[in-house]
C-alpha positions, 0 to 999 in steps of 0.5 A: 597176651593179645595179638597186636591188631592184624593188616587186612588179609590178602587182596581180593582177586583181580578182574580177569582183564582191563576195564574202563566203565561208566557205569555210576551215573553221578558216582562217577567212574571206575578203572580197573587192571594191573596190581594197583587195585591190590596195593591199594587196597592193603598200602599204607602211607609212605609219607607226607608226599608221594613219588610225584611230588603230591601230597599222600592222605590215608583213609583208616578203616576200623572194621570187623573183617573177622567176628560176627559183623563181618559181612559188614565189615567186608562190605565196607572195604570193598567200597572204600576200595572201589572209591580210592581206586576210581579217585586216584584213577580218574579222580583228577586229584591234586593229592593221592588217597590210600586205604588202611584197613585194621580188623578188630574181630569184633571184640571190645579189646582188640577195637582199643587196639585198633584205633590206638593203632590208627590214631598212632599213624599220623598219615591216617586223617579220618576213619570210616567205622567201627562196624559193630555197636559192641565196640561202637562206644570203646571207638569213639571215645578213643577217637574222640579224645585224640580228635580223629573224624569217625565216619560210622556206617553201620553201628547205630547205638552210640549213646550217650555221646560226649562234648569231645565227640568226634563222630558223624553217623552216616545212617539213623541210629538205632531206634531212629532207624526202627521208626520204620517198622510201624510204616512197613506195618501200615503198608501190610495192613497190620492192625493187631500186633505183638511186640518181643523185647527179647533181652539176650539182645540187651540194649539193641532189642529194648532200642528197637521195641521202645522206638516201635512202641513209641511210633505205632498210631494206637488209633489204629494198632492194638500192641500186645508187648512182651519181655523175654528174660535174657538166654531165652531159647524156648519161644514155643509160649510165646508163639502160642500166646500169639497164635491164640490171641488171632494177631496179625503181625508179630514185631522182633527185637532181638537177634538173628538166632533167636529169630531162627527159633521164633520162625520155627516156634511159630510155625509150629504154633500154626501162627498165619501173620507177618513178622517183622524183625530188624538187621541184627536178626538177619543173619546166618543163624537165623536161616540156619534156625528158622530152616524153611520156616524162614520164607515171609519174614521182613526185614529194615535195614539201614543198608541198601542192595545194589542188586535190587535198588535201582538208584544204586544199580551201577554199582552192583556192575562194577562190584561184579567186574571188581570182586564178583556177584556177591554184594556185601551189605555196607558196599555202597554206603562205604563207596560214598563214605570214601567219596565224601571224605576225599571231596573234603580233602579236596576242599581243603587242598588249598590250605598251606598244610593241606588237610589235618585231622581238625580241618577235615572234621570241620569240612565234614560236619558242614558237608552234604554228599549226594551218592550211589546209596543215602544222602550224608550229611549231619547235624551239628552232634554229629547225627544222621542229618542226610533226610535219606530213608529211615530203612530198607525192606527186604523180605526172605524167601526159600531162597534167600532174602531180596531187597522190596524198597526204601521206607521213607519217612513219613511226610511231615 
């Protein structure tokens, strides 16, 4: 049988001394030391009022802590954390927050598992996830059904969403979010450009290549489209086609180890232009594929990078006193996801029973928040409404990938 959904693993390191810091600008503040940080961070509820007499809320986070999305995952309850500490710290708080954190390893089964265990949890008021589109959808019908507020920060392709829909979508899904490679290609001068579906990626990749081909200005690009029957692993035609035909921009749909090989298929190729992929192909089995072949492709992400983004800089000071110099992608989103949903538990303070799940969705939907990463706010479906970037730049290099710029929407 099926293991029963797994607590999160053990805490992560303490900081090696005790530390106020200031460092959040409008974010606010962050206080570290001693092992409240660690029981926070795996606590759950002990009821309905804690050992001060205040009301006690949960915050769940459906995540994969394990499987392919990990990263995601990780960065995503690193900045959950950090928020719950800073709020219980210094929030000035008439209620106390804790975090709960369940790990579906990226599995459609387990995800059921999780969110059964979640909505089961009366303590748990709102969860912030899933991290994956591969369980995005089994999530949010189980959450919709039982009227839970689902938060989503990193899964983008939700579609087709039900009249019971409890989800709001803290990032531009999917093909929203790829609007923002026909401006990156504007800004490269691309002018002839090859488009790959690459159907192992399945729905994400014909997402992608349909929302690119839809927003390309046709004045002004010649596209040159093509399919790649799902478990292709031979990219070298292709890359030759490209080469040949003189293009000057190659546009990738699909995932990170196929990315890997078309790097490789066309630097073999001799190919001299630009390519430029989306997040689900910036990945280890890309660098691990791709090798040194790797250096110049971009990529649009729907995460920013604390260490290069200057709205978000404090932050990356604090995660480096909190956790270390590595930043997850999803770190600040997950902080200002936290901090959302607890000024809306304050907001609903006031009410005799205090926040319930219904309430809180409610106070959600009609919220802006202005954070450390993208404004949230949404519309009345439950979709991204924040007015924020469409994407984040960032370009790869013999040693690693650094973060370029926001790609804003075009003005209208």
């Amino acid at each position: 049988p099926r293991a029963a959904p797994q607590p999160p693993p053990p805490p992560e390191p303490e900081p090696t001394r005790r530390r106020l810091l200031t460092a959040l600008g409008s974010g606010g503040l962050v206080l570290f030391g001693g092992a409240l940080a660690a029981r926070l961070l795996v606590s759950r509820s002990g009821g309905a009022a804690s050992a001060e007499g205040r009301r006690h809320y949960t915050i769940g986070l459906h995540a994969d802590l394990s499987g392919p999305h990990e990263k995601y995952g990780k960065g995503q309850r690193r900045g959950v954390t950090m928020a719950v500490e800073e709020l219980n710290q210094l929030g000035n708080l008439s209620f106390t927050v804790s975090l709960r954190a369940l790990d579906d390893g990226g599995d459609p089964e387990r995800a059921a598992e999780v969110a059964r265990a979640l909505i089961d949890d009366p303590e748990v008021l709102v969860v912030i996830g899933p991290t994956g589109d591969a369980v995005a959808r089994t999530a949010a019908e189980a959450y919709g059904a039982a009227g839970v507020p689902l938060l989503a920060l990193s899964a983008g392709s939700f579609e087709p969403r039900t009249e019971d829909d409890t989800l709001l979508l803290g990032r531009p899904d999917t093909a929203t979010a790829a609007r923002a490679v026909p401006l990156v290609l504007g800004d490269l001068g691309a002018r002839r450009v090859g488009l790959i579906d690459d159907r192992t990626a399945d729905e994400y990749s014909w997402l992608v290549t349909r929302a690119v081909s839809d927003a390309v200005d046709r004045r002004a690009v010649e596209l040159t489209p093509r399919v790649l029957p799902a478990g292709t692993r031979d990219f070298a035609e292709v890359a030759e086609g490209f080469t040949a035909a003189g293009l000057d921009a190659v546009v990738y749909g699909g995932f990170a180890d196929g990315a890997g090989r078309l790097a490789r298929a066309l630097a073999e190729a001799g190919y001299e232009g630009v390519v430029v992929a989306t997040q689900e192909a910036l990945g280890p089995e890309f660098f691990e594929f791709a090798g040194e072949d790797a250096a110049g492709w971009y990529f649009v992400t729907t995460y920013t990078d604390p260490l290069g983004d200057p709205d978000a800089s404090g932050f990356a000071t604090v995660h480096r006193e909190r956790f270390g110099g590595i930043v997850e992608p999803y770190a600040v989103e997950g902080y200002d996801a936290a901090r959302m949903v607890v000024d809306a538990m304050r907001a609903l303070e006031h009410e005799a029973a205090g926040p319930a799940r219904a309430s809180l969705l409610a106070q959600l939907r009609g919220a802006e928040y202005h954070g450390l990463g993208r404004p949230l706010a949404f519309d009345s479906g439950g979709g991204y409404a924040g007015g924020g970037p469409l994407g984040y730049l960032y370009r790869a290099s013999a040693d690693g990938v650094r973060f370029r710029r926001p790609v804003e929407p075009p003005e209208e």
